[in-house]
N, CA and C atoms as an extended XYZ file, in Angstrom:
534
Properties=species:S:1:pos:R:3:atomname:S:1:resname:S:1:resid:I:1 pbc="F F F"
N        -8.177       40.471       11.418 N   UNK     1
C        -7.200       39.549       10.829 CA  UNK     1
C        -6.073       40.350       10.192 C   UNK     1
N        -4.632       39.654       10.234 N   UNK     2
C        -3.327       40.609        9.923 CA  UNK     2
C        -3.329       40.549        8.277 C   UNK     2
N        -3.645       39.031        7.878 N   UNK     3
C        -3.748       39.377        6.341 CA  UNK     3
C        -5.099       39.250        5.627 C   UNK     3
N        -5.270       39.854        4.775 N   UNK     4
C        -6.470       39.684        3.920 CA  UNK     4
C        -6.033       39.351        2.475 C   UNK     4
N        -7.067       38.508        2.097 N   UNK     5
C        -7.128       37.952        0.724 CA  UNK     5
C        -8.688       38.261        0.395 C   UNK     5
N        -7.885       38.955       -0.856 N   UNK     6
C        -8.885       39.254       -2.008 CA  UNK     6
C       -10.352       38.395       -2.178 C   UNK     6
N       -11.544       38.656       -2.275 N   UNK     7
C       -12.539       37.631       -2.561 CA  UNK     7
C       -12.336       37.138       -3.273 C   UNK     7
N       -11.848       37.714       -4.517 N   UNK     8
C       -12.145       36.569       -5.703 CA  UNK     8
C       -11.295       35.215       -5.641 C   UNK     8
N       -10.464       35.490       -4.892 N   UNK     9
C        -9.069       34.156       -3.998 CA  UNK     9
C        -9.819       33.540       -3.600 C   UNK     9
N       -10.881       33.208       -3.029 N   UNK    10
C       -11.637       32.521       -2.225 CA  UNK    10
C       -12.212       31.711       -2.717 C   UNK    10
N       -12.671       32.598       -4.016 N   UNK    11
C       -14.100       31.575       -4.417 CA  UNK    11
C       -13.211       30.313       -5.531 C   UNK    11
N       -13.260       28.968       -5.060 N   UNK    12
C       -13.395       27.585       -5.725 CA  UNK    12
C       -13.473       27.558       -6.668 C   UNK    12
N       -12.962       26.565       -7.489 N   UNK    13
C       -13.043       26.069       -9.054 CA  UNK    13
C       -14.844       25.550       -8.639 C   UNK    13
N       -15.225       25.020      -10.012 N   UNK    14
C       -16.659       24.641       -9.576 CA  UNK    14
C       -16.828       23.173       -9.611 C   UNK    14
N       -17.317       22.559       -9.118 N   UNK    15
C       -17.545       21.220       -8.411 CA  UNK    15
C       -16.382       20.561       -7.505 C   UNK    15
N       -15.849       21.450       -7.190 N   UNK    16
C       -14.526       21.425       -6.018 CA  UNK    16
C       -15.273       20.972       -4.793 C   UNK    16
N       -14.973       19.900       -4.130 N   UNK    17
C       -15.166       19.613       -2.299 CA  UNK    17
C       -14.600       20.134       -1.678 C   UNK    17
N       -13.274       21.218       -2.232 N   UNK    18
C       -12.632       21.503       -0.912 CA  UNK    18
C       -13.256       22.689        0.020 C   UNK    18
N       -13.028       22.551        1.617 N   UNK    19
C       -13.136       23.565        2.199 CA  UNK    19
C       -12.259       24.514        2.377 C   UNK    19
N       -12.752       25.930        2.724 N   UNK    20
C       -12.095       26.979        3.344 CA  UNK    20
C       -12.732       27.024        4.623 C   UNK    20
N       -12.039       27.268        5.507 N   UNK    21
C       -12.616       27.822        6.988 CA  UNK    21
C       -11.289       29.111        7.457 C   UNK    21
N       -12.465       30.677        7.537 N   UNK    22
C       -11.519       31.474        7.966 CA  UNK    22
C       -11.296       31.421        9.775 C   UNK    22
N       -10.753       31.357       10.295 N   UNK    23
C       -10.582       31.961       11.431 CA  UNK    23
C       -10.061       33.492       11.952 C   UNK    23
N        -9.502       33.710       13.195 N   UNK    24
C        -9.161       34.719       13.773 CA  UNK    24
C        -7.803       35.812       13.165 C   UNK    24
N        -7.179       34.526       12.855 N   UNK    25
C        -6.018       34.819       12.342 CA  UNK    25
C        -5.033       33.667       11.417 C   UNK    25
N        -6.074       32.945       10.670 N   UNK    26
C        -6.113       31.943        9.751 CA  UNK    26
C        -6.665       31.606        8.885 C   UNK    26
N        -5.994       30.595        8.097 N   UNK    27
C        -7.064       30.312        7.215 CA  UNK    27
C        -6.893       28.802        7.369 C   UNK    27
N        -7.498       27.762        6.748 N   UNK    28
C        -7.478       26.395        7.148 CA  UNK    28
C        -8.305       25.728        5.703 C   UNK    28
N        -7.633       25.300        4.844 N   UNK    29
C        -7.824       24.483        3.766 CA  UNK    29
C        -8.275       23.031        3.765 C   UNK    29
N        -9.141       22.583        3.878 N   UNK    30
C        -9.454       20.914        3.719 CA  UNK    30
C        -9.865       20.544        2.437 C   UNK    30
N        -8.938       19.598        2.090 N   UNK    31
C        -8.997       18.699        0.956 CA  UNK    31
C        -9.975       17.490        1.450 C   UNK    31
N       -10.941       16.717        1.451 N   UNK    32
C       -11.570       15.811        1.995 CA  UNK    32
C       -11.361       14.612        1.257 C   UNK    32
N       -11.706       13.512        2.117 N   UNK    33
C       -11.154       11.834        1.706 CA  UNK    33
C       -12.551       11.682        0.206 C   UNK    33
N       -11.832       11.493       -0.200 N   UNK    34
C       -12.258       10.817       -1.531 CA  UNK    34
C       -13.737       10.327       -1.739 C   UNK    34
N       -13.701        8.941       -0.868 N   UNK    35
C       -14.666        8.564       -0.616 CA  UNK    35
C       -14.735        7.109       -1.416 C   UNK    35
N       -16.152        6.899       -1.256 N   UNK    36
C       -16.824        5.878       -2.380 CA  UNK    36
C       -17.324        6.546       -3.890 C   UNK    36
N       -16.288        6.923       -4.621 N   UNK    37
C       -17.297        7.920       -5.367 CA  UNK    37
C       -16.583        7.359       -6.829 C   UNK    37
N       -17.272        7.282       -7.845 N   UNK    38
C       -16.288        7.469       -9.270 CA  UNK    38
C       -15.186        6.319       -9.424 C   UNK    38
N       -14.085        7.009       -9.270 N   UNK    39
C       -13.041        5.699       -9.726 CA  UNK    39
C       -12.893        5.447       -8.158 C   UNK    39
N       -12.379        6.142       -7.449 N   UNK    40
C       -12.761        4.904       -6.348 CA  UNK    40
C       -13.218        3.664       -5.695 C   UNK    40
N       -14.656        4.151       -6.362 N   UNK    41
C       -15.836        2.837       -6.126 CA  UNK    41
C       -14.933        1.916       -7.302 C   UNK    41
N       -14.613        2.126       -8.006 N   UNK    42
C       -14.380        1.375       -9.225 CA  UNK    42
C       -13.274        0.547       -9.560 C   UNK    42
N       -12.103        1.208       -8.806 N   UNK    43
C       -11.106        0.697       -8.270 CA  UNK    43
C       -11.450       -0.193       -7.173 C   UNK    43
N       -12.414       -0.150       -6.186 N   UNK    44
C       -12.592       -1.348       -5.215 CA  UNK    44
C       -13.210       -2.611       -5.760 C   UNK    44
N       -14.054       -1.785       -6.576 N   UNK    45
C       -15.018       -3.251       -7.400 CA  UNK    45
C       -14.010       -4.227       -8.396 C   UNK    45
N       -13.370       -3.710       -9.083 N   UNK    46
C       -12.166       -4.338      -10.036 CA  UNK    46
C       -11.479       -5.182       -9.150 C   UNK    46
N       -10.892       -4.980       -7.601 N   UNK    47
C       -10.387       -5.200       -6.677 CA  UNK    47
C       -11.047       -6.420       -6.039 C   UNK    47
N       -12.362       -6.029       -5.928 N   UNK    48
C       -13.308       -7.077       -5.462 CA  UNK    48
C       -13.135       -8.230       -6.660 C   UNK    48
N       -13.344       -8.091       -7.836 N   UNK    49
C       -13.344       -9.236       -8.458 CA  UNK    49
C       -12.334      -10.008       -8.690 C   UNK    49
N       -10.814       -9.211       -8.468 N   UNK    50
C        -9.785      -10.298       -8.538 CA  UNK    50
C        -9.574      -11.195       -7.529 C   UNK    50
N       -10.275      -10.164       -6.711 N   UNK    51
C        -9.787      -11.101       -4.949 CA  UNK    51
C       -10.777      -12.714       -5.430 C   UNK    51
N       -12.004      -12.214       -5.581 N   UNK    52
C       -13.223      -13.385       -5.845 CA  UNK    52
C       -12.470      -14.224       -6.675 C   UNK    52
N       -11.879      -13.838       -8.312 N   UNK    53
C       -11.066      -14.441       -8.962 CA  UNK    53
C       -10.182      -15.659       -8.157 C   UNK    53
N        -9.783      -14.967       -7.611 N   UNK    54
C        -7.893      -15.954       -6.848 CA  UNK    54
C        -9.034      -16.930       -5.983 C   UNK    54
N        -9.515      -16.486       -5.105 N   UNK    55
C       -10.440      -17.413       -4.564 CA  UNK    55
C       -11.324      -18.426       -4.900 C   UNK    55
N       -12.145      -18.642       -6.077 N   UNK    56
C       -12.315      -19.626       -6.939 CA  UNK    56
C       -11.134      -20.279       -7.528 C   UNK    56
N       -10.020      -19.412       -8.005 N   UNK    57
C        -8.456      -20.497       -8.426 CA  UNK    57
C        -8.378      -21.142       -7.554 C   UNK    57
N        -7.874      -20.354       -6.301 N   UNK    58
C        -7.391      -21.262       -4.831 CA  UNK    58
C        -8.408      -22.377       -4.724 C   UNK    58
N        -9.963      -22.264       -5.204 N   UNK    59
C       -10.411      -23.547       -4.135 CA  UNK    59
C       -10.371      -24.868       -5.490 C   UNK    59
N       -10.274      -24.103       -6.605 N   UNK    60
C        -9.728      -25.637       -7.248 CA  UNK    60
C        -8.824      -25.746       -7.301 C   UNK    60
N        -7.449      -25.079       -7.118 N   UNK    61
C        -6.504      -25.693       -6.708 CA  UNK    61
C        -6.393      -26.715       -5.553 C   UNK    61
N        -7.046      -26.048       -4.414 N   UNK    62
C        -7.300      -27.355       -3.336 CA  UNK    62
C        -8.030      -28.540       -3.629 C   UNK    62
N        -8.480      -28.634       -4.159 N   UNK    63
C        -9.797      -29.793       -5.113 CA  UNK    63
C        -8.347      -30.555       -5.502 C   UNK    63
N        -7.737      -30.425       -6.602 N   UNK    64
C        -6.516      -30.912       -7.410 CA  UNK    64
C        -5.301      -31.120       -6.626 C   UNK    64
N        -4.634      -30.673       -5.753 N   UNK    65
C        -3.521      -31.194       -5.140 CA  UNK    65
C        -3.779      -30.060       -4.072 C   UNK    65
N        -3.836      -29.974       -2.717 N   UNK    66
C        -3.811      -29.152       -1.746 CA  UNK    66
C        -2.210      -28.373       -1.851 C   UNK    66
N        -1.171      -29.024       -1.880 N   UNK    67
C         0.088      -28.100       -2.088 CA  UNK    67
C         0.357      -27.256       -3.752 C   UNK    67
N        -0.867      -27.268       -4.341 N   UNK    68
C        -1.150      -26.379       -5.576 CA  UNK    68
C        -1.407      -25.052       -5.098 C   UNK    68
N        -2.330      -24.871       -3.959 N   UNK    69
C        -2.730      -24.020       -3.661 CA  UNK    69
C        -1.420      -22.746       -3.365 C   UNK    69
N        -0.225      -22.850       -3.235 N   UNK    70
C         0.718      -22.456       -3.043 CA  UNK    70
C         1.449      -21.500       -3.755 C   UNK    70
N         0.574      -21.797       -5.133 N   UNK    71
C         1.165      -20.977       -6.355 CA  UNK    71
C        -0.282      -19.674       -6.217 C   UNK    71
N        -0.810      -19.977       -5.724 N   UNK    72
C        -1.980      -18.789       -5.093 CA  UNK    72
C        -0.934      -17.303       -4.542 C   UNK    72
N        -0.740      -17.478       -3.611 N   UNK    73
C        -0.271      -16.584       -2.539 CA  UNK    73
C         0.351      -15.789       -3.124 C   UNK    73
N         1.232      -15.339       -4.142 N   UNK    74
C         1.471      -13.942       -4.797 CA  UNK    74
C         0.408      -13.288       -5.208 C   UNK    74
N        -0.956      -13.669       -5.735 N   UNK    75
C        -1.678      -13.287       -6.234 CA  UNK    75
C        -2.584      -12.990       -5.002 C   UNK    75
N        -2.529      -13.066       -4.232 N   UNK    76
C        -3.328      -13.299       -2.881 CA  UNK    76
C        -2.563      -12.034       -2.176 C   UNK    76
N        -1.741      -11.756       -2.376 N   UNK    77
C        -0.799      -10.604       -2.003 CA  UNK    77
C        -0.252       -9.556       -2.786 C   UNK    77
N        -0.502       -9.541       -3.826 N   UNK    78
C        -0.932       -8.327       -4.693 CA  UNK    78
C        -2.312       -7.540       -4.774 C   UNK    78
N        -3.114       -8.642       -4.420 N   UNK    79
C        -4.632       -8.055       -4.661 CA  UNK    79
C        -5.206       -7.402       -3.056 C   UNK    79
N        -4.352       -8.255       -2.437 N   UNK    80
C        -4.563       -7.291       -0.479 CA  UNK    80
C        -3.519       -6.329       -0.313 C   UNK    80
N        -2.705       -5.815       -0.884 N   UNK    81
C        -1.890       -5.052       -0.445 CA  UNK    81
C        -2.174       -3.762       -1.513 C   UNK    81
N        -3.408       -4.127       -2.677 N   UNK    82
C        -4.045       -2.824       -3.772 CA  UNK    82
C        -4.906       -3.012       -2.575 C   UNK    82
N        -5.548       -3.639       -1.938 N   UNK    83
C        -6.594       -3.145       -1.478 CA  UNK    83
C        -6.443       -2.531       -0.460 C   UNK    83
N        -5.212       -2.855        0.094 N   UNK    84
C        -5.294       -1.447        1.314 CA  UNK    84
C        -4.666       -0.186        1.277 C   UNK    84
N        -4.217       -0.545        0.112 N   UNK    85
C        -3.286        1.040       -0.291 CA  UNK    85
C        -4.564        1.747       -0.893 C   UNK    85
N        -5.321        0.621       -1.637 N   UNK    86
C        -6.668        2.049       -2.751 CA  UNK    86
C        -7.491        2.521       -1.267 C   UNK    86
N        -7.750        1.722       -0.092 N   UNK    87
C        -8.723        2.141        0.972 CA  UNK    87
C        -7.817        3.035        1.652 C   UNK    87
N        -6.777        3.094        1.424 N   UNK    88
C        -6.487        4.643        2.603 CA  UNK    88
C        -6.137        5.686        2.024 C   UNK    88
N        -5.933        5.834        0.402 N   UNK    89
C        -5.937        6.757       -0.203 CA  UNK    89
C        -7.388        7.163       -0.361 C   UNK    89
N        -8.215        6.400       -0.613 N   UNK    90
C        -9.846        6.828       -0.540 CA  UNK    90
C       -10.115        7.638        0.705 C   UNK    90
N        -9.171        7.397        1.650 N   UNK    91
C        -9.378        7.677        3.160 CA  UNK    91
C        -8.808        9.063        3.337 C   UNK    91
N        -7.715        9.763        2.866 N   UNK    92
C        -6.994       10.448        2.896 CA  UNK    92
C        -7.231       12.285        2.594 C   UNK    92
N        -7.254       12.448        3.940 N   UNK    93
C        -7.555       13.889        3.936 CA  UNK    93
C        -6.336       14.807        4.220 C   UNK    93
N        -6.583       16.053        3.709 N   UNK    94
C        -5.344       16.934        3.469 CA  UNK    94
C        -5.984       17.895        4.326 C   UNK    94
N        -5.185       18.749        5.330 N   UNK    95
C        -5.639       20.101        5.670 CA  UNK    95
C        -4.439       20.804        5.573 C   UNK    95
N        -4.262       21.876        5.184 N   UNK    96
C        -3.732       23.389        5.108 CA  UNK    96
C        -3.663       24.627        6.125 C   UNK    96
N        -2.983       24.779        6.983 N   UNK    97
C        -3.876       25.573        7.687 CA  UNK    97
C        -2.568       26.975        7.671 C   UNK    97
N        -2.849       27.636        7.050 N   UNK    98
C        -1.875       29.072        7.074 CA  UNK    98
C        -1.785       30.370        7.893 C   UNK    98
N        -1.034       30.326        8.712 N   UNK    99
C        -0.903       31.872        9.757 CA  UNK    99
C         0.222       32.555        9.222 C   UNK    99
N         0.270       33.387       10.322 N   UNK   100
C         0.857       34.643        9.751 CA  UNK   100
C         2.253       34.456        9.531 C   UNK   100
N         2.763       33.578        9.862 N   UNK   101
C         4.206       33.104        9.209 CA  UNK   101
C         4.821       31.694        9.443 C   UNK   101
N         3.780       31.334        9.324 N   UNK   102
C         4.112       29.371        9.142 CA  UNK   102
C         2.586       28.724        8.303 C   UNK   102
N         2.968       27.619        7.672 N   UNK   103
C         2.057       27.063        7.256 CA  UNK   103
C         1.780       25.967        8.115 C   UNK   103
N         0.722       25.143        8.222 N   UNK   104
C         1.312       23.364        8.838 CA  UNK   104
C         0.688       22.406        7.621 C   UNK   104
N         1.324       21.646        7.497 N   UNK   105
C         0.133       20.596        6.839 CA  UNK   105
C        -0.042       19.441        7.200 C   UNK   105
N        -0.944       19.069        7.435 N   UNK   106
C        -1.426       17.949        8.209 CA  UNK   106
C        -2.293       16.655        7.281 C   UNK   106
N        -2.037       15.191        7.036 N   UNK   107
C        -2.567       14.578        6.356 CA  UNK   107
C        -3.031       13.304        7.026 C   UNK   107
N        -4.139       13.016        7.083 N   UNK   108
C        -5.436       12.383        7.758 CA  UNK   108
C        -5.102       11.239        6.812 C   UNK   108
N        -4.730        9.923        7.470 N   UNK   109
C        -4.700        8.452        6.608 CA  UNK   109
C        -5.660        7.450        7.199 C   UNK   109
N        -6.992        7.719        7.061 N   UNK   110
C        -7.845        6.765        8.276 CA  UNK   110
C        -7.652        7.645        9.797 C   UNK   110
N        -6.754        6.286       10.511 N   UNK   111
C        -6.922        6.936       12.126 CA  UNK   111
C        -5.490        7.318       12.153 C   UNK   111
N        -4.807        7.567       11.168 N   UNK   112
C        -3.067        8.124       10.901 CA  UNK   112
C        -2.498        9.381       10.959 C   UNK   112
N        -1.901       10.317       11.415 N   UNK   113
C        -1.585       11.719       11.330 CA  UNK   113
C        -0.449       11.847       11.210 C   UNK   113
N        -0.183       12.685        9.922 N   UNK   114
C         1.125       13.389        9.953 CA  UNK   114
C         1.225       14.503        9.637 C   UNK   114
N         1.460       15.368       10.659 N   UNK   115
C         1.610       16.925       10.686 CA  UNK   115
C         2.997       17.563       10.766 C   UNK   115
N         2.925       18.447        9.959 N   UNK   116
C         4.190       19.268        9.595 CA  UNK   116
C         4.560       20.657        9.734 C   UNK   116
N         5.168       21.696       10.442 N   UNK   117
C         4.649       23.098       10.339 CA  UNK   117
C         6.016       23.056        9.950 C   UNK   117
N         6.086       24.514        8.903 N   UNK   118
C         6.909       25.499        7.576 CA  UNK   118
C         7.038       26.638        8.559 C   UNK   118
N         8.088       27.193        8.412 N   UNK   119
C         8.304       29.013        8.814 CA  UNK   119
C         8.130       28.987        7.129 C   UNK   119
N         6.973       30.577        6.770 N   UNK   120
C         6.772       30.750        5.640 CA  UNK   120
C         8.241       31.249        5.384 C   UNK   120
N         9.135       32.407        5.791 N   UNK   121
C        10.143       32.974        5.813 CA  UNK   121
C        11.255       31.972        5.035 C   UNK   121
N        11.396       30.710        5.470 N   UNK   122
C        12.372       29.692        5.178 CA  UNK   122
C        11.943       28.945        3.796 C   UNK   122
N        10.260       28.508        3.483 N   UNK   123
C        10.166       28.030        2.632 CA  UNK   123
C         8.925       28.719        1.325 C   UNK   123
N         8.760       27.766        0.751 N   UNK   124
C         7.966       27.938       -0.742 CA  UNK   124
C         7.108       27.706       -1.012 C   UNK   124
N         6.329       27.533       -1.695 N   UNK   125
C         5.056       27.043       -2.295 CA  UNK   125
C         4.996       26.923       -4.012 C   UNK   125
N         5.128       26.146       -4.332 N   UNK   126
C         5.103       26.104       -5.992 CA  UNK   126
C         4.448       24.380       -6.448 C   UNK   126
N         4.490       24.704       -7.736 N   UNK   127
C         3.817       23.503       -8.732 CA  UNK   127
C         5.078       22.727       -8.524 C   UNK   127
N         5.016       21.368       -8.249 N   UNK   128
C         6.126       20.545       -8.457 CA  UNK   128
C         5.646       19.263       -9.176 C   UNK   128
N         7.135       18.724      -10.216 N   UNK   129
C         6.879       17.407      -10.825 CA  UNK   129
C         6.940       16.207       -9.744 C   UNK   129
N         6.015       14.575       -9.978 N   UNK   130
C         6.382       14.214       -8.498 CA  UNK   130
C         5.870       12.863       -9.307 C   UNK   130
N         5.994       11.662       -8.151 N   UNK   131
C         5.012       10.485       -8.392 CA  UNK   131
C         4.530       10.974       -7.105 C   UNK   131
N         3.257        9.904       -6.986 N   UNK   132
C         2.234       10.020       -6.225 CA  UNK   132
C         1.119        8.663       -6.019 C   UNK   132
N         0.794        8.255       -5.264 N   UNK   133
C        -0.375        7.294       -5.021 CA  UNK   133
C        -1.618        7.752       -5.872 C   UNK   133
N        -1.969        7.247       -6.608 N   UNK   134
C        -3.626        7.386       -7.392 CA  UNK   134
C        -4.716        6.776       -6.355 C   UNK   134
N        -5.640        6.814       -6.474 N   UNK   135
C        -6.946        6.300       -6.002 CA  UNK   135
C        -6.603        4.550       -5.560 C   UNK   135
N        -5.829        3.896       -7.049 N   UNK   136
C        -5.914        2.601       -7.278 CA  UNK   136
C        -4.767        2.111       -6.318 C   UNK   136
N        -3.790        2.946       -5.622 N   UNK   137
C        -3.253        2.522       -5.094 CA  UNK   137
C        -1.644        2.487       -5.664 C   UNK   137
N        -1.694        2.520       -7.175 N   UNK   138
C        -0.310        2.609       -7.736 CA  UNK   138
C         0.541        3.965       -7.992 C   UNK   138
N         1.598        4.280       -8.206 N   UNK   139
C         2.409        5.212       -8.957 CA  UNK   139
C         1.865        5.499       -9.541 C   UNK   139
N         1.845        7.454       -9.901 N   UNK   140
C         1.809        8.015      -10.747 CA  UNK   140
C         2.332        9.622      -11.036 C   UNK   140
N         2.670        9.508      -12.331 N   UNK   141
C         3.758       10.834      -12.134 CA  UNK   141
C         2.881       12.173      -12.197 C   UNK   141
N         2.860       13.407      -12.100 N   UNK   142
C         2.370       14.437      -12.486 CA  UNK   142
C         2.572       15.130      -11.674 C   UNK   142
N         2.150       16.727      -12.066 N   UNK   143
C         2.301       18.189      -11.479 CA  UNK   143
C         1.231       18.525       -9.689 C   UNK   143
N         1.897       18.600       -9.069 N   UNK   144
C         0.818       19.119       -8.051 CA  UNK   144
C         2.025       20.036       -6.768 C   UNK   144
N         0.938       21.050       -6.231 N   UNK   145
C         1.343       21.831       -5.419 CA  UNK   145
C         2.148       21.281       -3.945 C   UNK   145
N         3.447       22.302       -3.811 N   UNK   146
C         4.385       21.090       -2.341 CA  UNK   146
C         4.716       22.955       -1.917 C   UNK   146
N         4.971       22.187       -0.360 N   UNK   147
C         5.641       22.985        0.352 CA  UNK   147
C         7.289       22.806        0.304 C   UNK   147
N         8.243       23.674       -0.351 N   UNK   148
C         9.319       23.362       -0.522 CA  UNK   148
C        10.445       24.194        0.703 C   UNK   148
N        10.860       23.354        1.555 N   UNK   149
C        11.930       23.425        2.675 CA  UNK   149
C        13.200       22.725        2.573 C   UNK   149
N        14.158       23.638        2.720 N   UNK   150
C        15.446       22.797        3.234 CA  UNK   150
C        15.514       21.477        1.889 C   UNK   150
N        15.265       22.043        0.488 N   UNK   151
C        15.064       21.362       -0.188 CA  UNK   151
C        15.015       19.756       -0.691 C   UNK   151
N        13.708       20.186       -0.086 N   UNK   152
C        12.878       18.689        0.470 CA  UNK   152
C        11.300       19.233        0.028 C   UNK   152
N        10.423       18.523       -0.990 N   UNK   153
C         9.173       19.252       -1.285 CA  UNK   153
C         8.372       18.255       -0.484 C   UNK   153
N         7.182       18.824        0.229 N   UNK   154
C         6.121       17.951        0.680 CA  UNK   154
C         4.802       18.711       -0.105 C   UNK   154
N         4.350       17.543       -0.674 N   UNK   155
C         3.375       17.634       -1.386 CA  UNK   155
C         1.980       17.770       -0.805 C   UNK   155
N         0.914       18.043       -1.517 N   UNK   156
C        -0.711       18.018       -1.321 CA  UNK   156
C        -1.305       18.308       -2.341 C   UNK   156
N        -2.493       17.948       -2.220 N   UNK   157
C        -3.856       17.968       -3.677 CA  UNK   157
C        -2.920       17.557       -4.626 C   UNK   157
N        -2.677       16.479       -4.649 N   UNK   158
C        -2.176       15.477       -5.720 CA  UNK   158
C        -3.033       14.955       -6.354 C   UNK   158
N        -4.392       14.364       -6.024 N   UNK   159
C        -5.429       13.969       -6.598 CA  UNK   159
C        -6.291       14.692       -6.948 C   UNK   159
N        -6.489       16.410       -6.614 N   UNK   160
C        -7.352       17.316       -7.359 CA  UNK   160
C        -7.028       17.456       -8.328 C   UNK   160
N        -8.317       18.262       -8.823 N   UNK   161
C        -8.407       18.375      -10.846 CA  UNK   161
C        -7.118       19.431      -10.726 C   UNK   161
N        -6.620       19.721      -12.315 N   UNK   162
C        -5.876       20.687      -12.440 CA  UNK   162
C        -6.260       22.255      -12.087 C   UNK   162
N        -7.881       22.242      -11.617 N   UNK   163
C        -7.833       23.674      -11.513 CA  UNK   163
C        -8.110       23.829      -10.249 C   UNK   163
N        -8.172       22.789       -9.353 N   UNK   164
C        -8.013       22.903       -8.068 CA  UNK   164
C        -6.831       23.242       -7.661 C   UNK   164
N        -5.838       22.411       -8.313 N   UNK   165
C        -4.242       22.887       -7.782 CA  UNK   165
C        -3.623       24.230       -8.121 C   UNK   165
N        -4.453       24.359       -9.305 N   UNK   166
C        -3.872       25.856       -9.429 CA  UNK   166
C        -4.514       26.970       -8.485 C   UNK   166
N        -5.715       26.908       -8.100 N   UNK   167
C        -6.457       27.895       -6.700 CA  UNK   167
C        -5.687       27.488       -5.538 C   UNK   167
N        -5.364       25.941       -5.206 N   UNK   168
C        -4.767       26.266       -4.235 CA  UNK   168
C        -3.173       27.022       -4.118 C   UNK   168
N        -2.199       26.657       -4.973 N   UNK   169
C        -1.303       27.411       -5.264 CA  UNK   169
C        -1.723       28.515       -5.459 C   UNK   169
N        -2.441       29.515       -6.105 N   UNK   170
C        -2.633       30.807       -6.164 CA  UNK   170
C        -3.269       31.142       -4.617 C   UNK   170
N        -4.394       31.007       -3.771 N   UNK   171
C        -4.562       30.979       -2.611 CA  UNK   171
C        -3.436       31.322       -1.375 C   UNK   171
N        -3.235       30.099       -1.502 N   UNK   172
C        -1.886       30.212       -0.639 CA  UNK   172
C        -0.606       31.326       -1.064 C   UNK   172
N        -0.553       31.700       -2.137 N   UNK   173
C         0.295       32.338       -2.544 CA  UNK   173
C         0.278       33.684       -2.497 C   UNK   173
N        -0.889       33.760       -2.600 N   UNK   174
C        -1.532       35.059       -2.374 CA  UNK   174
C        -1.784       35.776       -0.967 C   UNK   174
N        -1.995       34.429        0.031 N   UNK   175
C        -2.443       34.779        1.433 CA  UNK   175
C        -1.430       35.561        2.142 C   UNK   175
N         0.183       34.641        1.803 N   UNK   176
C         1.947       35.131        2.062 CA  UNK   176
C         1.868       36.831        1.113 C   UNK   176
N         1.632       36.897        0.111 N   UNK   177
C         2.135       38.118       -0.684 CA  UNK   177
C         1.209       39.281        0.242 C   UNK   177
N         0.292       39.036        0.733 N   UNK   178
C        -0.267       40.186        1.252 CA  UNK   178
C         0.412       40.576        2.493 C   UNK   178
């Protein structure tokens, strides 16, 4: 392999999911989908009960005047449109994959792909301020690691702990300096 990184670069914050996989002349970072786990699960269940909520409104509204039911449908469309934004962020996998002078990054939305390759030469890697999708599906502001091009940042591990983002920024940063 043309570059080498240090062991101690390697080794993970602790209770980190992410993978490393070295290859030939790579390295390949996976961030993995979330899952059912923690606030996730918790965010669906909250989710689950408003939906149940509107649905008991809606059916006495139909009981009481059938064109009542009408004042439903915002609420009927706030609570399906959290629910499919919190299920594909639950869904949402990140890979990294770094050679010898391009990065790509590639982000897994369900059955969705969007892949990107960097000439390292042209761009950056740093901590950037940002909003971002949470678990729940909404905005939220904070610090996480982007590939910065043609100044335009594309982000990743937005939802890892803070000391995940800092290994991966140091990682990656480290992989280019060698």
């Amino acid at each position: 392999m043309q570059t080498q990184i240090q062991q101690e670069t390697i080794i993970k914050p602790g209770n980190s999911n992410i993978q490393v996989n070295e290859y030939e002349n790579s390295f390949q970072v996976i961030i993995p989908a979330k899952g059912l786990r923690g606030n996730g699960l918790l965010t669906l269940i909250v989710i689950g009960v408003w939906l149940f909520t509107i649905l008991v409104w809606t059916i006495f509204l139909l009981f009481m005047k059938p064109v009542n039911a009408l004042y439903s449908i915002p609420f009927w469309a706030i609570g399906l449109v959290t629910l499919v934004k919190s299920i594909n962020m639950l869904r949402m996998e990140q890979t990294i994959t770094l050679k010898k002078d391009s990065v790509i990054l590639k982000i897994k939305r369900g059955n969705k792909y969007d892949e990107r390759a960097f000439n390292i030469k042209e761009s950056s890697v740093n901590l950037v301020e940002g909003s971002y999708y949470s678990y729940t599906g909404l905005n939220r502001r904070g610090q996480f690691p982007a590939i910065i091009n043609n100044n335009e940042s594309f982000g990743f591990g937005e939802r890892c702990s803070k000391e995940e983002k800092t290994w991966l920024l140091n990682f990656i940063t480290n992989y280019y300096k060698n």
